[in-house]
C-alpha positions as CSV (number, residue, x, y, z in Angstrom):
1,X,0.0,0.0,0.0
2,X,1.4,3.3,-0.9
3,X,2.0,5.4,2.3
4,X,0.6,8.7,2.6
5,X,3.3,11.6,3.0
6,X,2.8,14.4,5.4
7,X,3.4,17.7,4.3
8,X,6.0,19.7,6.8
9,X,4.7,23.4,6.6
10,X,7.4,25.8,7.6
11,X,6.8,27.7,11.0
12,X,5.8,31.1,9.2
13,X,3.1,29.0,7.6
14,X,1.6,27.7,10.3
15,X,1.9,30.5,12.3
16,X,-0.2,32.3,9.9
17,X,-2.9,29.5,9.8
18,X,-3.1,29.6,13.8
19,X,-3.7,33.5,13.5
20,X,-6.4,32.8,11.0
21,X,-7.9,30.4,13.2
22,X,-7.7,32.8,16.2
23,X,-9.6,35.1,14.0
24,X,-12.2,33.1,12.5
25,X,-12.7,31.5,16.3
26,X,-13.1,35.1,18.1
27,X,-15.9,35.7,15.0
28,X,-18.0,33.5,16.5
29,X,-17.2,32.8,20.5
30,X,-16.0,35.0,23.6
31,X,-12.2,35.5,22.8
32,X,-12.0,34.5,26.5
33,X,-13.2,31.0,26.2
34,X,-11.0,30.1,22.8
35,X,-8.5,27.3,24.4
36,X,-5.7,26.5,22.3
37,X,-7.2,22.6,21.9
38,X,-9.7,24.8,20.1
39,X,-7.4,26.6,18.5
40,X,-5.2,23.3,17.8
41,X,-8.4,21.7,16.1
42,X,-9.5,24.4,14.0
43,X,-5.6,23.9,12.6
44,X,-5.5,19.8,12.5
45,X,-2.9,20.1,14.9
46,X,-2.4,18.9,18.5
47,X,-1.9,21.5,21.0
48,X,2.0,20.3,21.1
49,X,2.3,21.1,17.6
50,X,0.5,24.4,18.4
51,X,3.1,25.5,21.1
52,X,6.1,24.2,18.8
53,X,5.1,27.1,16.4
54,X,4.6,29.2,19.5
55,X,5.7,29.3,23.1
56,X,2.4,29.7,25.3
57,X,-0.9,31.3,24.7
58,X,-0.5,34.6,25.6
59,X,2.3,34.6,22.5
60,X,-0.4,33.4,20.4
61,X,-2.5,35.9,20.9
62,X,0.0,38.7,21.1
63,X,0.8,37.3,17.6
64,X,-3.0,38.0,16.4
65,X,-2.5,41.7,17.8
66,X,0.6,42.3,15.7
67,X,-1.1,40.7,13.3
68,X,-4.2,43.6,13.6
69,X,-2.0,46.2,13.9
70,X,0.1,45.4,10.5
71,X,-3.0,45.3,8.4
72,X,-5.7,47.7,9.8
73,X,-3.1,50.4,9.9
74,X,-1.9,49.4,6.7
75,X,-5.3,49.7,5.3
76,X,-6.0,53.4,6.9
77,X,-2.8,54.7,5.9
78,X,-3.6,53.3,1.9
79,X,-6.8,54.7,2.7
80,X,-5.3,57.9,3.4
81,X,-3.0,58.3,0.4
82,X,-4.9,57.4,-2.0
83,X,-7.6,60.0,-1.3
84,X,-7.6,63.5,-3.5
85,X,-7.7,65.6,-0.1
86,X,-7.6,65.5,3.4
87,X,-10.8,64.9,4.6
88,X,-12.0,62.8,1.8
89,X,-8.8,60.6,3.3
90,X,-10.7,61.0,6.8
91,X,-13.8,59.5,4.9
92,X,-11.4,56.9,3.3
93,X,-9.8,56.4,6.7
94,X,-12.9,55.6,8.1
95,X,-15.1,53.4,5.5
96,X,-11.7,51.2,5.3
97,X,-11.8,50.7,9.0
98,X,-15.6,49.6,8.5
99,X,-14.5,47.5,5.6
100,X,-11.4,46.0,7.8
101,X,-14.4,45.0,10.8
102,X,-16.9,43.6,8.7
103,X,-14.0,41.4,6.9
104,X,-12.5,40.6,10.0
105,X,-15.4,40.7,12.4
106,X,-13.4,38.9,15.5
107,X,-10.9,41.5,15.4
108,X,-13.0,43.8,18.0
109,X,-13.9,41.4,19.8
110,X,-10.4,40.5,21.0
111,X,-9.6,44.3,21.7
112,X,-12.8,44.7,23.4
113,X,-12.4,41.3,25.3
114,X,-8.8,42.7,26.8
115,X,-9.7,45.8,27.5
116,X,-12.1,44.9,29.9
117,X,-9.1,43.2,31.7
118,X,-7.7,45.0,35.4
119,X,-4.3,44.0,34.5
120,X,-1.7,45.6,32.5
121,X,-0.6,43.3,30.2
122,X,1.6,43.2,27.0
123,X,-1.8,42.4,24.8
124,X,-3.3,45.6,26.4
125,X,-0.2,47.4,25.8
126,X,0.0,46.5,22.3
127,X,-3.5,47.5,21.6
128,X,-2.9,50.8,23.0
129,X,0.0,51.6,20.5
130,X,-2.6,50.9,17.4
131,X,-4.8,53.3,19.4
132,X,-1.8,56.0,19.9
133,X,-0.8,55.2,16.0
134,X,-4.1,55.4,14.8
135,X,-4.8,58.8,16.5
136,X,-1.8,60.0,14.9
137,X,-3.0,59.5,11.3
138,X,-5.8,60.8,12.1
139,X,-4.2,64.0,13.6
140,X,-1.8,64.5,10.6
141,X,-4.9,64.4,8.7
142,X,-7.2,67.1,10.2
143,X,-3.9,69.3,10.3
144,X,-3.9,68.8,6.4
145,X,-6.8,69.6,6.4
146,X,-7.2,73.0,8.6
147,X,-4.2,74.3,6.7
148,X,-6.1,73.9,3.0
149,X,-9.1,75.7,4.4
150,X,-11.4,72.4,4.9
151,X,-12.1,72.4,8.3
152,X,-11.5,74.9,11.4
153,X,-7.8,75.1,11.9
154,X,-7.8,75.6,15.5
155,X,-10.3,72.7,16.3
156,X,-9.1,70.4,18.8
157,X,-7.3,67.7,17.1
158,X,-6.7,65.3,19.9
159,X,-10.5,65.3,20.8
160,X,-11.8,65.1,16.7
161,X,-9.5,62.2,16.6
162,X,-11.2,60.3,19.8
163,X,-14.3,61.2,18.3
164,X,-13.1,59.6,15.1
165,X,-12.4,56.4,16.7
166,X,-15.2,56.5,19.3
167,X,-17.9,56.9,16.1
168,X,-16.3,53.3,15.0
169,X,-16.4,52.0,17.5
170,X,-20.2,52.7,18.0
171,X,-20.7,51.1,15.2
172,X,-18.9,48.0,15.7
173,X,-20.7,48.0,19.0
174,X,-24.2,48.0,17.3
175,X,-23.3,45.8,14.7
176,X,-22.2,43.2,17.4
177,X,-25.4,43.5,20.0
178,X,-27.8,43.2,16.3
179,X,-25.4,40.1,14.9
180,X,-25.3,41.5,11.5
181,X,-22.8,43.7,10.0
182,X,-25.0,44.0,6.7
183,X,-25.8,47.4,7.6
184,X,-22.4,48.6,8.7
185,X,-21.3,50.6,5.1
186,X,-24.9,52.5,5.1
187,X,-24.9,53.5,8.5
188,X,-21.1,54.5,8.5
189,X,-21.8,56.7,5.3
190,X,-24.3,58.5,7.0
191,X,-22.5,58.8,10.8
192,X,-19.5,60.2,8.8
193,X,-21.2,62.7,7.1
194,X,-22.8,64.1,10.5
195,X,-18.7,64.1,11.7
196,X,-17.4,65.9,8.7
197,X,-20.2,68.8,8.9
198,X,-19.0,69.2,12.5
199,X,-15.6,69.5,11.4
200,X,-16.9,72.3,8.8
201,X,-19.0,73.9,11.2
202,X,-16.5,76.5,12.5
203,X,-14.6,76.8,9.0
């Protein structure tokens, strides 16, 4: 009988599979209750094999973070580039960060889930840097964008960036307690233009 060959992936590989899995897991179930046997079976693995690609748990999910924090902020910065001016980059900014949830639905459910944690940890940590990075963009932006005449040059940049974020957020929020995202791109085109007349408002 012929015998059946296994194929060795290479670590990178199967690291990337276990973040998938993570992903696609935390879509559907509390981040808090994933185990890595589930995580192990959603990657025909054992849990050994799991924790010869990485070294406990909490590197797993720290992984998954890194993970977020290359390709959302990846996708607003695109998002931002590509747009002919500054605020129509703070619509692209936001619609691709409604695009990145609705693709990725577990994603805020793992931020959410360790934020609600007492502890300092490196997971929380890392999530605030995506925060700090993200506010950044968006500050550079609205700076761009008082200095061509868009918006109010001396609005408070810090607190339209929080609002920024805090408007997703709502969002992801309400898309999560109804169980659909269907409605997500409508209701983001809509919040955002309530946001960006705000902005104009003292132009």
């Amino acid at each position: 009988m012929p015998q059946t060959t296994r194929v060795r992936l290479s670590t990178e590989t199967r690291q990337a599979e276990i973040i998938a899995a993570v992903l696609q897991l935390s879509a559907k179930r509390s981040p808090a209750l994933i185990t890595t046997g589930d995580i192990a079976s959603a990657v025909a693995l054992t849990q050994g094999a799991v924790f010869r690609h990485f070294p406990s748990k909490d590197a797993i999910w720290l992984a998954v973070m890194e993970w977020v924090e290359s390709n959302l902020l990846s996708s607003l910065e695109s998002a931002a580039q590509t747009a002919p001016d500054p605020l129509a980059g703070m619509q692209a900014i936001f619609m691709a960060h409604v695009g990145f949830v609705m693709k990725h639905p577990g994603v805020p459910r793992i931020i959410f889930s360790e934020l609600q944690l007492p502890d300092e940890t490196p997971l929380k940590i890392r999530v605030r840097g995506i925060l700090e990075r993200y506010q950044q963009l968006l500050m550079q932006q609205l700076g761009a964008a008082g200095k061509c005449g868009q918006i109010d040059p001396s609005i408070d940049k810090a607190g339209a960036a929080m609002l920024f974020i805090g408007t997703v957020q709502g969002l992801v929020m309400q898309s999560m307690l109804s169980g659909s995202s269907e409605r997500m791109n409508s209701d983001a085109a809509r919040v955002f233009l309530l946001y960006r007349n705000a902005l104009r408002s003292g132009s």
